[in-house]
TORVEXZA-764028 format. One record per residue (C-alpha): residue number from 1; x, y, z. Coordinates in nm, 3 decimals. Layout:
+-----+---------+---------+---------+
:   n :       u :       v :       w :
+-----+---------+---------+---------+
: NUM :       X :       Y :       Z :
...
+-----+---------+---------+---------+
// end
This chain:
+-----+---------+---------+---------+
:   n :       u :       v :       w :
+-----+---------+---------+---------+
:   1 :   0.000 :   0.000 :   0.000 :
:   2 :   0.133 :   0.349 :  -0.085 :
:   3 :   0.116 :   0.699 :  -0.005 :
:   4 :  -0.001 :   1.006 :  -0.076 :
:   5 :   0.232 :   1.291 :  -0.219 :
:   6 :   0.309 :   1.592 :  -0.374 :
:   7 :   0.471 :   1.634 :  -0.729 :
:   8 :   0.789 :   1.782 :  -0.529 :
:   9 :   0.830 :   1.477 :  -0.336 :
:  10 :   0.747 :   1.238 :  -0.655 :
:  11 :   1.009 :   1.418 :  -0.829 :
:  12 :   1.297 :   1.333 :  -0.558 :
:  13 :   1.100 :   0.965 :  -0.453 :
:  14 :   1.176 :   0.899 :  -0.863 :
:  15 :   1.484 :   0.998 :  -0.854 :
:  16 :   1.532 :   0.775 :  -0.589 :
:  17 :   1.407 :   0.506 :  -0.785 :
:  18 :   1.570 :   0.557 :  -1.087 :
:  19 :   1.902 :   0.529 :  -0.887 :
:  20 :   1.766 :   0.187 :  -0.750 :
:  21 :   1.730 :   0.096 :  -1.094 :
:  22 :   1.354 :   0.020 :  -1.025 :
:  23 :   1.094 :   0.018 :  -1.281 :
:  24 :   0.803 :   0.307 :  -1.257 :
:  25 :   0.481 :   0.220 :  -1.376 :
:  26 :   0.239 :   0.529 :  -1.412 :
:  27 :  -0.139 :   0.529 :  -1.477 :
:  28 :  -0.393 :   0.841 :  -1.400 :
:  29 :  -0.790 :   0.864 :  -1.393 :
:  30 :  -1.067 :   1.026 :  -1.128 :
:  31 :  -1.104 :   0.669 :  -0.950 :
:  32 :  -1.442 :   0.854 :  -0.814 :
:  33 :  -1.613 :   0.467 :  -0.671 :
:  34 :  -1.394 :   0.223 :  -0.697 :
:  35 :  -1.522 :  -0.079 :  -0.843 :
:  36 :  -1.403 :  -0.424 :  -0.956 :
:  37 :  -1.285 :  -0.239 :  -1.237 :
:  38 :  -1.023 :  -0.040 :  -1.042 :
:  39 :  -0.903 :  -0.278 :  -0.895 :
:  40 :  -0.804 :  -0.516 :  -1.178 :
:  41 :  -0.693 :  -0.203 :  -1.345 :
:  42 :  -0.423 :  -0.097 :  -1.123 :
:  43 :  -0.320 :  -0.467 :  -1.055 :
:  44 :  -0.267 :  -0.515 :  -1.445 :
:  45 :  -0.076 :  -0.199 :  -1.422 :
:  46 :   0.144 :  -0.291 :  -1.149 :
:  47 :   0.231 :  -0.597 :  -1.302 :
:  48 :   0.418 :  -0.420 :  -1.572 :
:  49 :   0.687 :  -0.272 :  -1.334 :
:  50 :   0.837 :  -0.259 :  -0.963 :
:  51 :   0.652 :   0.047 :  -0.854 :
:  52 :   0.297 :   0.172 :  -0.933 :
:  53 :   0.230 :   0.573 :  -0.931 :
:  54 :  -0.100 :   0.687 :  -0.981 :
:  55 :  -0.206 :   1.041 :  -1.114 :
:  56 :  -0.561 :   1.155 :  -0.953 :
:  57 :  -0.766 :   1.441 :  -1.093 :
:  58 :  -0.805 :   1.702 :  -0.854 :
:  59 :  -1.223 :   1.816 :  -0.820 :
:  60 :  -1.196 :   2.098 :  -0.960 :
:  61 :  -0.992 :   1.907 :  -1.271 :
:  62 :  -1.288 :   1.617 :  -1.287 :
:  63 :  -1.582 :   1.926 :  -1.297 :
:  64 :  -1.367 :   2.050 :  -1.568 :
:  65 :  -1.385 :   1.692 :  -1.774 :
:  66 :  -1.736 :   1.502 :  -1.659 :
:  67 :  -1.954 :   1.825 :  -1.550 :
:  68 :  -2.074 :   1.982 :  -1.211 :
:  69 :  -2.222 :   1.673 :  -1.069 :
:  70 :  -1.892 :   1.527 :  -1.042 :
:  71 :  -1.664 :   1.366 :  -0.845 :
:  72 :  -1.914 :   1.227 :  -0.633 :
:  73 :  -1.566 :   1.164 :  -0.370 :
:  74 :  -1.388 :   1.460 :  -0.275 :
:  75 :  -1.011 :   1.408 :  -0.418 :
:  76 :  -0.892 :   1.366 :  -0.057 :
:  77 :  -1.098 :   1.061 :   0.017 :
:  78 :  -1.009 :   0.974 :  -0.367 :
:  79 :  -0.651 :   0.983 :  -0.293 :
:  80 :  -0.666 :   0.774 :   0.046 :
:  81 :  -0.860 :   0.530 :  -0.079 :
:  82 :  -0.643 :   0.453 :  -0.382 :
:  83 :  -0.325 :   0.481 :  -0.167 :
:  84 :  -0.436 :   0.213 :   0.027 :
:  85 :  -0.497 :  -0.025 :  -0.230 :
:  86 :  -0.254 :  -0.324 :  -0.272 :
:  87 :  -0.120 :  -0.290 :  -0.594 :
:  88 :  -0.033 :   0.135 :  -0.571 :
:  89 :   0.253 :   0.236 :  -0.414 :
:  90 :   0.242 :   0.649 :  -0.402 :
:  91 :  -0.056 :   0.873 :  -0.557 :
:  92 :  -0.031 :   1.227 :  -0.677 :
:  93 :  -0.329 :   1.457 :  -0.740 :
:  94 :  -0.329 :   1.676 :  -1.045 :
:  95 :  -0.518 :   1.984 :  -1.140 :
:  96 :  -0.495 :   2.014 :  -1.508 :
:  97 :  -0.700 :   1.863 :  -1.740 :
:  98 :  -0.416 :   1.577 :  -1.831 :
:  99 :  -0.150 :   1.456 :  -1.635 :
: 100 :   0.115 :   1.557 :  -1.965 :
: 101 :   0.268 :   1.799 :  -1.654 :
: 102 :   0.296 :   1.518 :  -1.394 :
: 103 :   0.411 :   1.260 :  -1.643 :
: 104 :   0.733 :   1.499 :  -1.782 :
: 105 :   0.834 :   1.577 :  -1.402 :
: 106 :   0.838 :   1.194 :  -1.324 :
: 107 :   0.912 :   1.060 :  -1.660 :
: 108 :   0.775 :   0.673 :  -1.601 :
: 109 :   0.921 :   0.418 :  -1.764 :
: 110 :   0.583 :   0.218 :  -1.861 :
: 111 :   0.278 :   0.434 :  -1.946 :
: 112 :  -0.045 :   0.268 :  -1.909 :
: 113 :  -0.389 :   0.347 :  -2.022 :
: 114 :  -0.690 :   0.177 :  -2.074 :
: 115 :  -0.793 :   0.023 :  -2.385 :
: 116 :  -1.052 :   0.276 :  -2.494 :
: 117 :  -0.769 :   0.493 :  -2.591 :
: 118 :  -0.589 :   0.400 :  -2.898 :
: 119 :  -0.183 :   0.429 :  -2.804 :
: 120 :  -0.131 :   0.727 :  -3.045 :
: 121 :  -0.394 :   0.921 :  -2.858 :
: 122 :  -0.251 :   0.865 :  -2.529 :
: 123 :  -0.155 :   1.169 :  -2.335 :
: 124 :   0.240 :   1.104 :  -2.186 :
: 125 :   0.318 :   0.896 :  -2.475 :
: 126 :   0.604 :   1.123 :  -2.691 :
: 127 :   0.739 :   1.173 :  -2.340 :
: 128 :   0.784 :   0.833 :  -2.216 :
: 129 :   0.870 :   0.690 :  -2.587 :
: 130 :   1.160 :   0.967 :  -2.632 :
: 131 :   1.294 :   0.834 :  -2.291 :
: 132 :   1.317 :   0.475 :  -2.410 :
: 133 :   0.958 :   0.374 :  -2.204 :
: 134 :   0.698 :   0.173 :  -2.325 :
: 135 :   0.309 :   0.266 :  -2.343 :
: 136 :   0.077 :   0.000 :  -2.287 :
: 137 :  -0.346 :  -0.028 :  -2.254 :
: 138 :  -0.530 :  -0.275 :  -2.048 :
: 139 :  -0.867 :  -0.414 :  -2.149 :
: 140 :  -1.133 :  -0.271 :  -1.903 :
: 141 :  -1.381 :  -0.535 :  -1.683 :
: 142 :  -1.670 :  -0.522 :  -1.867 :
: 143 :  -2.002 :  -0.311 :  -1.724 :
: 144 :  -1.790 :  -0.214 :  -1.443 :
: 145 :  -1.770 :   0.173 :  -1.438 :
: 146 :  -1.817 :   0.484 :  -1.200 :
: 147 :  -2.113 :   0.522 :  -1.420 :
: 148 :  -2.292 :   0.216 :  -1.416 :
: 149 :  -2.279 :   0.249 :  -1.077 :
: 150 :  -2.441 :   0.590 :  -1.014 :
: 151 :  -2.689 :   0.547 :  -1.312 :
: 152 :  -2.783 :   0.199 :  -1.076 :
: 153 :  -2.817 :   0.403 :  -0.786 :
: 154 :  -3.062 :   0.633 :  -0.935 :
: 155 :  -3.268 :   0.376 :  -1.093 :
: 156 :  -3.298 :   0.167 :  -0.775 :
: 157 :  -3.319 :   0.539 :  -0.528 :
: 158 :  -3.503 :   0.764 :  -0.783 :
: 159 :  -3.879 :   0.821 :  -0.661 :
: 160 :  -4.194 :   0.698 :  -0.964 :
+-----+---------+---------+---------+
// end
C-alpha cells in the first residue's frame, strides 16, 4: 500500500528510484467509486513494473472533464482510498486537465492506459517513448464503471 504525495516529493521519490534501478509504472484517472474495475486495473498496471504511481484528478480538474455533478468523492478521500490499495505504491493529485505535466516531471518508464484509448492518442506517450519507455493499454472489466454504478443508484433510489 502506498502513499499520498506531492509532485515535489514524486520528483525526488523517482529519482530515488531511478538510482535503484527500479521500474516506474504510471497510470492516471478520477477513480471517483472504486469498483471491480479499479481494482483489476491498477493490478494489471502494477504488473508491468516494480513500482505503481498513480495520477488523480483534482475536483476541480474532474468538474472541468465530466460536468458539475462530479466527483461524487472529494479528491482527498479519492486519494486515500487509492493509496491504500494493494497494488499502488504512491498517488499524486493533479489539477490540469491531463497529467502531460505530472508525467514529464516523473518521466515513467511504462505508461499505461486503458484500452478505450488508442496508443497514439494517449496523453504522456512522446514523453515516455523519447525516454526509451513503453506505453501500454489494459482491457477494461466489462459493465464495471463509475457510471454504471451511479446510473444503478438512481434507478434503484429515484422516486416513480
Amino acid at each position: 500500500m502506498g502513499i499520498v504525495v506531492t509532485l515535489e516529493e514524486l520528483k525526488t521519490i523517482r529519482t530515488s528510484l531511478r538510482r535503484q534501478k527500479k521500474h516506474v509504472v504510471f497510470t492516471n484517472g478520477v477513480f471517483d467509486i472504486i469498483h471491480r474495475g479499479h481494482i483489476e486495473y491498477l493490478t494489471k498496471s502494477k504488473a508491468s513494473g516494480d513500482t505503481l504511481v498513480v495520477g488523480i484528478n483534482s475536483d476541480e480538474s474532474v468538474r472541468r472533464i465530466k460536468g458539475d455533478q462530479r466527483p461524487v468523492v472529494p479528491q482527498e478521500d479519492r486519494a486515500f482510498v487509492v493509496a491504500n490499495l494493494t497494488p499502488v505504491d504512491y498517488v499524486c493529485l493533479f489539477n490540469e486537465d491531463t497529467p502531460l505535466a505530472l508525467i514529464s516531471a516523473i518521466v515513467p518508464d511504462v505508461l499505461v492506459k486503458g484500452a478505450d484509448w488508442s496508443i497514439d492518442k494517449i496523453v504522456g506517450r512522446e514523453v515516455v517513448e523519447q525516454a526509451g519507455g513503453k506505453v501500454a493499454t489494459i482491457e477494461f472489466v466489462p459493465d464495471r464503471s463509475t457510471t454504471n454504478i451511479i446510473e444503478r443508484i438512481l434507478q434503484k433510489y429515484s422516486t416513480h
